[in-house]
C-alpha positions in Angstrom: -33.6 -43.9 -19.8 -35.7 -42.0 -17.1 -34.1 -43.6 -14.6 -30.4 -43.7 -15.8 -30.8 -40.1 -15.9 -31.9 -39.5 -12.6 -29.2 -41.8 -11.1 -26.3 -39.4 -12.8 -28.1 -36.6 -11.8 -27.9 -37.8 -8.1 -24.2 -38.8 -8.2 -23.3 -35.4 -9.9 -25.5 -33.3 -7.1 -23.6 -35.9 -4.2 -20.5 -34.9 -6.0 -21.1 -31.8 -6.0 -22.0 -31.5 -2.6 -19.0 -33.2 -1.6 -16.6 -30.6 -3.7 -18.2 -27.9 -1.8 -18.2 -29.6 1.7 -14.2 -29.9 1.0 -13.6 -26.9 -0.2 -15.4 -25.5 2.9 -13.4 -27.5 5.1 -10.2 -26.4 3.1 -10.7 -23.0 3.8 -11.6 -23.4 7.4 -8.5 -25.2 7.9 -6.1 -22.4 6.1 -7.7 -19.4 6.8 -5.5 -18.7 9.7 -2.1 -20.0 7.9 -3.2 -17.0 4.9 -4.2 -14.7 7.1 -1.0 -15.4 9.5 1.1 -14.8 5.8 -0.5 -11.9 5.2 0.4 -10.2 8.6 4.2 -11.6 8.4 4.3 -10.3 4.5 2.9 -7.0 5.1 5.4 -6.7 8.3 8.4 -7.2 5.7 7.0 -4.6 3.8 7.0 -1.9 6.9 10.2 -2.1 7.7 11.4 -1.7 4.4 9.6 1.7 4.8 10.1 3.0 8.4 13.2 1.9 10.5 11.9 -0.7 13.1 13.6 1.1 15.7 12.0 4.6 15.2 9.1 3.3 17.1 8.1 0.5 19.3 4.0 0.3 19.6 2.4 -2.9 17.5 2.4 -0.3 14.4 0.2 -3.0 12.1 -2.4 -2.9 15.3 -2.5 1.2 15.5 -4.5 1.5 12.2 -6.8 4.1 11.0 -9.0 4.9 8.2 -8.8 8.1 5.9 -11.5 8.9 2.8 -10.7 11.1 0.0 -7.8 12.4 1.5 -4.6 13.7 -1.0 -3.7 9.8 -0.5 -6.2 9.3 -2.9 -10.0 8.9 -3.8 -11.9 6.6 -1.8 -10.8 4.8 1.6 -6.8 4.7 2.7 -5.3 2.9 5.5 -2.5 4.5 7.5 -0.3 3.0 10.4 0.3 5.0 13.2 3.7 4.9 14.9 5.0 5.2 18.7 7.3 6.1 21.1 5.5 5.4 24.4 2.4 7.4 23.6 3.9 9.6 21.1 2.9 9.4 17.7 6.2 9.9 15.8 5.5 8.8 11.9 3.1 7.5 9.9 2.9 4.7 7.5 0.3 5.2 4.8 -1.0 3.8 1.6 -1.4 6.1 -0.9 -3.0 5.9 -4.7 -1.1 7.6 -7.8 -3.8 7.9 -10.5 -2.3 9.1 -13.2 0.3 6.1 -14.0 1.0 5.2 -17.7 -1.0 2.8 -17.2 -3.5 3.0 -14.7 -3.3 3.8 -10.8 -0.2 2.2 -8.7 -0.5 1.8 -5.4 2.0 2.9 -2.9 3.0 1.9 1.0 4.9 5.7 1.7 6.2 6.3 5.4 6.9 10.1 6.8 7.2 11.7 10.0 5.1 14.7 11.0 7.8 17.2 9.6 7.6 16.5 5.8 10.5 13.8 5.7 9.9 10.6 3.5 11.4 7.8 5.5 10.7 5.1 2.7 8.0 4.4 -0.2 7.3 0.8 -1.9 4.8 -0.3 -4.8 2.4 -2.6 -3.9 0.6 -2.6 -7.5 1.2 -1.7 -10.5 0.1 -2.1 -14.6 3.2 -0.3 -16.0 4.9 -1.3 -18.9 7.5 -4.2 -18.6 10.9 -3.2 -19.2 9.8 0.6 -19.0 7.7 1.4 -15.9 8.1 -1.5 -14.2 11.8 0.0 -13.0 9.4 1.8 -10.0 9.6 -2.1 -8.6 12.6 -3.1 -5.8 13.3 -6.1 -7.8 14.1 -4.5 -10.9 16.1 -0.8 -10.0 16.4 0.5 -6.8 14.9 3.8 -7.8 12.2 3.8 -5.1 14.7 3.9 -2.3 16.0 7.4 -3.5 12.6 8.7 -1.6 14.1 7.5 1.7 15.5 10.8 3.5 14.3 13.7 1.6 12.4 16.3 3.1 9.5 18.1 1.4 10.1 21.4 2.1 6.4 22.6 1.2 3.6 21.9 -1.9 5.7 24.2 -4.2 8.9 22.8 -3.5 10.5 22.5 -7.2 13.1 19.5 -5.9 10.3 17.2 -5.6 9.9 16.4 -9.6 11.6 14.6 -12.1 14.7 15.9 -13.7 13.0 16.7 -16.5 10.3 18.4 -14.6 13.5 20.2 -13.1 13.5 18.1 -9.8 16.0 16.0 -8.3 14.3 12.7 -9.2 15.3 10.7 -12.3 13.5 9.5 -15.0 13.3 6.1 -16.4 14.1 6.5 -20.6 11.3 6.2 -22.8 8.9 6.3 -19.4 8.7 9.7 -18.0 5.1 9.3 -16.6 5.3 6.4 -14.2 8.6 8.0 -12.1 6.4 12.0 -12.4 3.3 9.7 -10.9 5.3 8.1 -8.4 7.0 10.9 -7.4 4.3 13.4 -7.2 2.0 10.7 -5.6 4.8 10.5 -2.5 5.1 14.1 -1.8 1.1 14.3 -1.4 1.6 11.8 1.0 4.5 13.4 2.8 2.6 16.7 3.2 -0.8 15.1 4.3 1.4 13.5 6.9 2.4 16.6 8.1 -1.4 17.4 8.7 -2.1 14.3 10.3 -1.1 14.8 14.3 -3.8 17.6 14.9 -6.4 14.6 12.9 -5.2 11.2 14.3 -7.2 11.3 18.0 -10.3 11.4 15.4 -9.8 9.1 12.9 -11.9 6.0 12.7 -9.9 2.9 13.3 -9.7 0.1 10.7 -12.6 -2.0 10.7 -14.6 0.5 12.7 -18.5 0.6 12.2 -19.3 3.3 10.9 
């Protein structure tokens, strides 16, 4: 019995050292393909948010780090772009806390003047069939953020309608769109702060 035992046990640790050897090799063999994805997918994204001709620097190389900036608590990546030297806009990712349902995360884009040039969700836990209309593939609501200018913190256009801004709200769901939208202009003022701060921002990936 002894020994029946200790045969199964060495097939199960050769089997399991085999499982792990492949997986290993698995990963090392699509690491690049994922990561190769990831660039391509998050390259969709930005020019869904910022005109690909408004700049023309390698905007997804020209990143820099921000921490607990109006963006949000913690770290937040933004995307610097160029005309020749110039920087022109920004793309950023931003936090909005106070969702019905927990943060959503946001990809906003503005020049240095206070004009949103495009916002996306990247995440969200919203409420299907309520909240959930702040994603592309269900309303195009999002794209009404393209174009407007913030014309300073108490600027009363930059609400929902019920809030007496120019933004709509979704029925039943008037706290996703006020997060959203309140979340975006944050991010289009701090962008207006950002040209006197981008020479000393850490890049991405930057020891610290």
């Amino acid at each position: 019995m002894l020994k029946t035992m200790q045969k199964h046990g060495v097939t199960l640790a050769l089997f399991a050292v085999l499982a792990t050897g492949l997986t290993a090799v698995v990963n090392a063999l699509t690491k690049d393909t994922i990561e190769q994805q990831a660039v391509a997918q998050q390259k969709l994204l930005f020019n869904q948010v910022i005109p690909a001709d408004s700049y023309n620097n390698d905007i997804q190389a020209s990143c820099l780090v921000v921490n607990h900036s109006p963006l949000g608590t913690g770290s937040h990546h933004i995307y610097v772009a160029r005309l020749g030297e110039q920087p022109v806009a920004v793309v950023m990712e931003a936090t909005a806390p106070d969702g019905y349902s927990g943060a959503i995360q946001l990809l906003v884009a503005a020049d240095f003047n206070g004009k949103v040039l495009g916002s996306r969700v990247t995440e969200h836990h919203e409420t299907p069939g309520l909240g959930d209309k702040i994603e592309t593939r269900l309303s195009n609501w999002i794209t009404y953020f393209s174009g407007k200018t913030i014309q300073g913190s108490d600027d009363p256009s930059w609400a929902v309608k019920k809030d007496g801004g120019q933004f709509d709200q979704f029925t039943g769901a008037t706290i996703t769109p006020r997060a959203v939208v309140n979340a975006v202009k944050r991010a289009g003022l701090f962008a207006k702060t950002l040209p006197s701060q981008i020479d000393n921002l850490p890049a991405c990936g930057a020891q610290p």
